[in-house]
C-alpha positions in Angstrom: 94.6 143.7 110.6 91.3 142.6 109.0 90.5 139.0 110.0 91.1 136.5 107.6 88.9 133.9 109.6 85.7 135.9 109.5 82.3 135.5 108.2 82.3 131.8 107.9 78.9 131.5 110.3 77.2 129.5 108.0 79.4 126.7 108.2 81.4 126.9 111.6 80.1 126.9 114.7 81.6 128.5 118.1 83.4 125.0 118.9 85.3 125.2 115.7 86.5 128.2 116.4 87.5 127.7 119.4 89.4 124.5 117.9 90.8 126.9 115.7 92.1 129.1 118.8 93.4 125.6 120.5 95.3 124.6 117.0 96.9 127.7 116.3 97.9 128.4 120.3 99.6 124.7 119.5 101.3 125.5 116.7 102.5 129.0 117.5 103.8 128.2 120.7 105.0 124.7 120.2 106.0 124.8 116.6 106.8 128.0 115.0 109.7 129.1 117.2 112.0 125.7 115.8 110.7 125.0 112.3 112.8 126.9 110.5 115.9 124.5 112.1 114.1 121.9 111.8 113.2 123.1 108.1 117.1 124.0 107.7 118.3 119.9 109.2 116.3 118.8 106.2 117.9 120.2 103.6 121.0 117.8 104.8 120.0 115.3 103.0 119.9 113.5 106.6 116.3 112.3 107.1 115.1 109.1 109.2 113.5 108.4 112.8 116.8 109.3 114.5 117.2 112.8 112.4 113.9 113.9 113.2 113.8 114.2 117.0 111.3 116.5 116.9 108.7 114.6 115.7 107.5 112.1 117.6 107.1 114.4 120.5 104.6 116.7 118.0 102.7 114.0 117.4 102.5 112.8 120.9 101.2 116.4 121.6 99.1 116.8 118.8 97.5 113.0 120.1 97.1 114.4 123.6 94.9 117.4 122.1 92.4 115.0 119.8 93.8 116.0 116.5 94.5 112.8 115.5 91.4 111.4 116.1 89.7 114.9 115.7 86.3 113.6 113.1 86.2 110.2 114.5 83.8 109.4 116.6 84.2 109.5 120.7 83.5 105.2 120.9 86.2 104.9 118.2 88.5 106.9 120.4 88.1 110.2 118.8 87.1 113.9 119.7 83.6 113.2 118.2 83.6 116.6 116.2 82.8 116.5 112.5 84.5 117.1 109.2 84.4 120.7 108.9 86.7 120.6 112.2 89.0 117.8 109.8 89.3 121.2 107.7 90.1 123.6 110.1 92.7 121.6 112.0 94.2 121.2 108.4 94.2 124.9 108.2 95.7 126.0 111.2 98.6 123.6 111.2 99.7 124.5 107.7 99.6 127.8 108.4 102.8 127.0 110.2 104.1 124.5 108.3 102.7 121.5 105.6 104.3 119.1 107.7 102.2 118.9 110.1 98.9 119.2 108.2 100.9 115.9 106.3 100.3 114.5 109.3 96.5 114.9 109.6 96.1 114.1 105.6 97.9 110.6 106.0 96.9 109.3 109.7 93.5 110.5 109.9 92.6 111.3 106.0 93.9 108.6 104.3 94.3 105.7 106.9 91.8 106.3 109.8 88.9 107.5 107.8 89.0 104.4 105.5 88.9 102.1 108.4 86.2 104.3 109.7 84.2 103.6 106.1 85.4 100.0 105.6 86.6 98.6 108.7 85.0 95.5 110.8 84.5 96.0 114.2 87.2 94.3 114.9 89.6 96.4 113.0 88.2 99.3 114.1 88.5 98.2 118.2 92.2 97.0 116.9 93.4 99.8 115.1 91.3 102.7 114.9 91.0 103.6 118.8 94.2 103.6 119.0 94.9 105.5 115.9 92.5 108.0 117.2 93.9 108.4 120.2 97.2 109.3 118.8 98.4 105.5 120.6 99.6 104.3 116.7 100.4 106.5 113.8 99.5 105.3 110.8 100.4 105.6 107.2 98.9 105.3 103.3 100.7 103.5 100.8 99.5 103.4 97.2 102.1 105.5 95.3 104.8 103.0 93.7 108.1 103.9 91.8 106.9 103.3 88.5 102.9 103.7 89.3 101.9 107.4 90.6 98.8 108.5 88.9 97.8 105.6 87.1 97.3 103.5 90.2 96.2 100.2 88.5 99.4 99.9 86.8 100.7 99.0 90.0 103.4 96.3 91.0 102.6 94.9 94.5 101.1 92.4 94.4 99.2 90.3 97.8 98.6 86.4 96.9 96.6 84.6 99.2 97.7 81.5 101.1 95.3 79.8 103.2 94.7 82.4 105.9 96.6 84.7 105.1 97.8 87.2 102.0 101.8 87.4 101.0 102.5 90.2 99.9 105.2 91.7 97.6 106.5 95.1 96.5 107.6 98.9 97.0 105.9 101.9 98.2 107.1 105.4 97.8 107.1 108.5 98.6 105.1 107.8 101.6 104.8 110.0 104.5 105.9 108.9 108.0 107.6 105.4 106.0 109.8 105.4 109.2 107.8 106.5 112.2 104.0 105.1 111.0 103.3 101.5 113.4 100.8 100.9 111.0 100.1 101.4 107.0 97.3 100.4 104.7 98.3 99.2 101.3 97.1 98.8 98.7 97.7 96.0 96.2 96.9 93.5 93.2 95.1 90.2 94.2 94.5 89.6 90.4 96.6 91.3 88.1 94.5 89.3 85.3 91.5 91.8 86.7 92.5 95.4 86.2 90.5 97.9 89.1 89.1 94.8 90.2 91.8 92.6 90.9 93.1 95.1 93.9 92.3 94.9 97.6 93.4 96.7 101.0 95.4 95.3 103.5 96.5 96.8 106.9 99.9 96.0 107.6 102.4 96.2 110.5 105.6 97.4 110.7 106.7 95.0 112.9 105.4 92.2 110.4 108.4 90.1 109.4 109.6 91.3 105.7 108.4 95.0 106.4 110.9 97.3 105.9 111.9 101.2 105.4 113.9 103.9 104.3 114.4 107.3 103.7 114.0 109.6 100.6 116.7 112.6 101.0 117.0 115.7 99.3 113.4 117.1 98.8 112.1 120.6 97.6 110.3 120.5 100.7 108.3 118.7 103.6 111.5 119.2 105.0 110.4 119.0 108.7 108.8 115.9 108.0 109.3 112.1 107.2 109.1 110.9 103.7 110.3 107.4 102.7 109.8 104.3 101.0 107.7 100.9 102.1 109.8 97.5 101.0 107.5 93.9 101.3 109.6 90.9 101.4 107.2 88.4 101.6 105.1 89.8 104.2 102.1 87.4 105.8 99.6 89.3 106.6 96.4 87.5 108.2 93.1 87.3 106.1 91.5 89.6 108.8 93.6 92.6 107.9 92.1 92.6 104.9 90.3 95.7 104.7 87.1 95.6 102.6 86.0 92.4 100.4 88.7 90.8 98.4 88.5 93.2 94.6 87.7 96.2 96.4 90.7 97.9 97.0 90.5 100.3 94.5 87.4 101.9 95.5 89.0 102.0 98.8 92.0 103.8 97.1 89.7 106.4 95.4 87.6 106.7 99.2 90.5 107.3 100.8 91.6 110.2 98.4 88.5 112.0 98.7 89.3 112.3 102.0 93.0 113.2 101.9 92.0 115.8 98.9 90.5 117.2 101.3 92.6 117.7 103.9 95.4 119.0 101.2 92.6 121.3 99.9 92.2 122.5 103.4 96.0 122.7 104.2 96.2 125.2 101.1 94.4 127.1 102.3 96.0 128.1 105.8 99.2 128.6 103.5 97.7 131.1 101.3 96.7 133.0 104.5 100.0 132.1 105.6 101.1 134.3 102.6 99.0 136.7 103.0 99.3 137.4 107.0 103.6 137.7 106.5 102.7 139.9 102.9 100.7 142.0 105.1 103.0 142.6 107.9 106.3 143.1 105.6 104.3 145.5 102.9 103.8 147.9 106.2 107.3 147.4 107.8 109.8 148.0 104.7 109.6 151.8 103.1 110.8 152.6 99.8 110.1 155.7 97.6 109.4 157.5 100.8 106.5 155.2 102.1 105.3 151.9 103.1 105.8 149.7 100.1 102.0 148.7 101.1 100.6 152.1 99.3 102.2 150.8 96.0 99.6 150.0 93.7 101.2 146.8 92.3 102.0 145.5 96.2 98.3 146.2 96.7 97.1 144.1 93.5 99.1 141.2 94.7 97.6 141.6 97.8 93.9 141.4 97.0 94.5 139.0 94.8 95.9 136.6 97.5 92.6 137.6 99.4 90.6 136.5 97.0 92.5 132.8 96.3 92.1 133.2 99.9 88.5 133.2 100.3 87.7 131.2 97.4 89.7 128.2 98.4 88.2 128.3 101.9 84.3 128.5 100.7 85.3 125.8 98.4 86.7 123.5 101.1 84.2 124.7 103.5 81.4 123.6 100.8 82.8 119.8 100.5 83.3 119.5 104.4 79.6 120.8 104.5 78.3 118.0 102.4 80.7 115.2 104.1 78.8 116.0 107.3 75.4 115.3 105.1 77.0 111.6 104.3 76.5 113.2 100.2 79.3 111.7 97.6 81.5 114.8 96.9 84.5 113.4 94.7 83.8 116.5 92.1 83.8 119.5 95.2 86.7 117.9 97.1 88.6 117.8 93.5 87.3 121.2 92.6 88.8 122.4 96.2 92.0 120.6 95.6 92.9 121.9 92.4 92.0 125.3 93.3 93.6 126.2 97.0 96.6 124.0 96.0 97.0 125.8 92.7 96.3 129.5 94.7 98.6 128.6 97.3 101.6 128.0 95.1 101.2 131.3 93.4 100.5 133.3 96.8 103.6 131.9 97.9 105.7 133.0 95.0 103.6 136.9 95.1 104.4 136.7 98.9 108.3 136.4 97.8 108.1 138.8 95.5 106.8 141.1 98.0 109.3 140.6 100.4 111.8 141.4 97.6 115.6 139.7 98.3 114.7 138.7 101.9 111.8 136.7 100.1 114.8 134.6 98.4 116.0 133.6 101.9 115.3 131.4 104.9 115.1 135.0 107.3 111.7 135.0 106.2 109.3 132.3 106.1 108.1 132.7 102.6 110.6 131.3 101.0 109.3 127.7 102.9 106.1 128.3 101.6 107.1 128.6 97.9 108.8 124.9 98.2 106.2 123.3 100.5 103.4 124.4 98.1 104.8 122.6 95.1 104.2 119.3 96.4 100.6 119.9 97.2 100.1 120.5 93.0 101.4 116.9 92.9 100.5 114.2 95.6 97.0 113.2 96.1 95.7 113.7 92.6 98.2 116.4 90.3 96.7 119.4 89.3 96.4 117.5 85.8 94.3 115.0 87.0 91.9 117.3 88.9 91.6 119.2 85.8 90.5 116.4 83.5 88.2 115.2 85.9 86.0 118.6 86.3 86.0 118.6 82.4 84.7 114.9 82.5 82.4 116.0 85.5 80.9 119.2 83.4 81.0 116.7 80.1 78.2 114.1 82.1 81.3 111.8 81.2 81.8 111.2 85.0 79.4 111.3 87.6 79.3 111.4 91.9 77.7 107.9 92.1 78.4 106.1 95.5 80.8 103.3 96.1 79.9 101.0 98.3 79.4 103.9 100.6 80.0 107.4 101.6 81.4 108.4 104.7 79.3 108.2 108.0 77.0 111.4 108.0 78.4 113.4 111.0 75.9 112.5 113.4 76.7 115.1 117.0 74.2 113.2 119.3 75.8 109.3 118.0 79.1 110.9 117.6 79.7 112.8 121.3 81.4 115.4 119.9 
């Protein structure tokens, strides 16, 4: 079978693809075998820490191997490689299942890479080693119940007292709500302020008033933990504060450049995903006295999943390239986002409708695919959003201007990776 990897020289090197070799050994051996169980226990509608034994081991693996830490530098704790790495990991591990690129997108996306950006030394010795070294697991929290897209219409607020913030409020729909130690969230300082009047705070879940629970019956993410954040009154000391007081919305924004990413990147190991079981299946089942693979319709679904395929991947690839340079890249990571999460949805369904009636069942794994891509068309930035922002990017109407900074430039020699 033609590899689907191939011909990316330009932008990965041989120790990425021997990271890719490592992540994929790890998730065929270690994951593959049980998801569809663990895939099947979440359609129970019985999801918290105690119905997911699976994962904390994963994660305890996946720490042990540097993939939680994987673009973080080596004195922060991390493997030292750079963000093109970030990208394959992503890949590989959603090529078995979104769950665990979810993983990757939340701890080390969202969370780690902003403390990377924005974090003191002191946070970063406090919370990012450890994060990096798969010690803590750590969440995002910015999506409320009635504030998804339009973040600054958002209802937590964090009102300062002395030397510390209080803050107030629900979170949902966050990943890991019951098995992250650590979350940054994000709320309003000064409601009175709009964009302004919001800052970052890092936040404990053993901080009195912290709370969590469960969200049941989803499409998909089944494997995985998916919940909501309660604040009661939670102190939080003025040196969790991540960022200046007023700047937590650019930290938002930051931190979804980098998690578009990731999703971006995740996409894409599903549309291979797709592909790879379309491939196998159109040569295993006969009809008409054949391989349904010499159909001609089977084959136009096919190339067309090879092309979403290789256009979501040079897309991602592109983005990860200009990360490494330290350049803004808010338009290519949206572009990427938009496109592989879009592609990977309708691969999914064509893969289905290659497999026929088995397609429409758990036997196979398409059928996981399908549900799993929907959310990616959703979370971190809908498919709506992404769209209005290339027209305002190709209108002048927006423009890649820096915030208060990019992200580090991936530096090998600094880094140790």
């Amino acid at each position: 079978m033609l590899d689907l990897t191939a011909g990316y020289g330009m932008f990965l090197s041989d120790e990425h693809e021997m990271l890719r070799r490592t992540v994929r050994d790890f998730a065929e051996r270690e994951v593959a075998p049980h998801i569809r169980t663990w895939d099947r226990s979440g359609g129970e509608h019985t999801e918290g820490p105690e119905d997911r034994p699976h994962i904390r081991p994963i994660l305890k693996r996946m720490g042990e191997l540097g993939l939680l830490g994987i673009c973080i530098p080596q004195k922060y704790g991390g493997a030292g490689m750079d963000y093109l790495a970030l990208a394959v990991v992503c890949e590989e591990l959603e090529r078995v299942d979104s769950f665990l690129r979810v993983v990757i997108s939340v701890h080390t996306g969202l969370n780690s890479l902003s403390l990377f950006q924005w974090g003191s030394e002191e946070q970063k010795q406090r919370y990012l080693i450890p994060q990096a070294k798969g010690e803590l697991l750590a969440g995002y929290c910015l999506t409320e119940p009635n504030s998804g897209t339009d973040a600054v219409a958002m209802q937590a607020t964090a009102r300062r007292d002395g030397d510390a913030y209080i803050l107030n409020g629900e979170k949902i729909w966050i990943s890991l709500a019951d098995i992250a130690d650590t979350f940054l969230v994000i709320a309003k300082t000064d409601p009175t302020k709009g964009a302004r009047g919001i800052s970052a705070f890092i936040v404990e879940r053993t901080m009195p008033g912290v709370s969590s629970y469960p969200l049941h019956g989803k499409l998909g993410m089944r494997a995985g933990n998916t919940g909501g954040l309660v604040l009661q009154d939670v102190r939080v000391p003025l040196a969790n504060r991540l960022g200046e007081e007023g700047e937590g919305f650019k930290i938002a924004m930051a931190a979804l450049d980098n998690g578009r990413y990731t999703v971006a990147a995740g996409a894409t190991g599903l549309i291979q995903a797709s592909l790879e079981a379309s491939l196998k299946y159109a040569e295993e089942r006969h009809s008409f006295g054949g391989p349904i693979a010499d159909h001609q319709l089977v084959k136009r679904m096919i190339s067309h999943m090879v092309r979403k395929l290789d256009t979501s991947r040079l897309l991602v690839y592109r983005a990860g390239w200009m990360k490494n340079q330290g350049q803004r890249n808010t338009r290519e990571t949206t572009l990427a986002k938009w496109h592989a999460t879009v592609s990977s949805f309708e691969c999914a369904d064509d893969a289905i409708q290659i497999h026929g009636a088995y397609g429409y069942s758990d036997e196979y794994p398409v059928e996981r695919y399908l549900r799993n891509a929907r959310g990616g068309i959703i979370y971190e930035g809908t498919r709506e959003l992404q769209e209005l922002l290339q027209a305002d990017f190709a209108l002048g109407r927006r423009i890649n201007p820096p915030l208060r900074c990019e992200l580090p430039a991936y530096d090998p020699t600094e880094w140790g990776g």
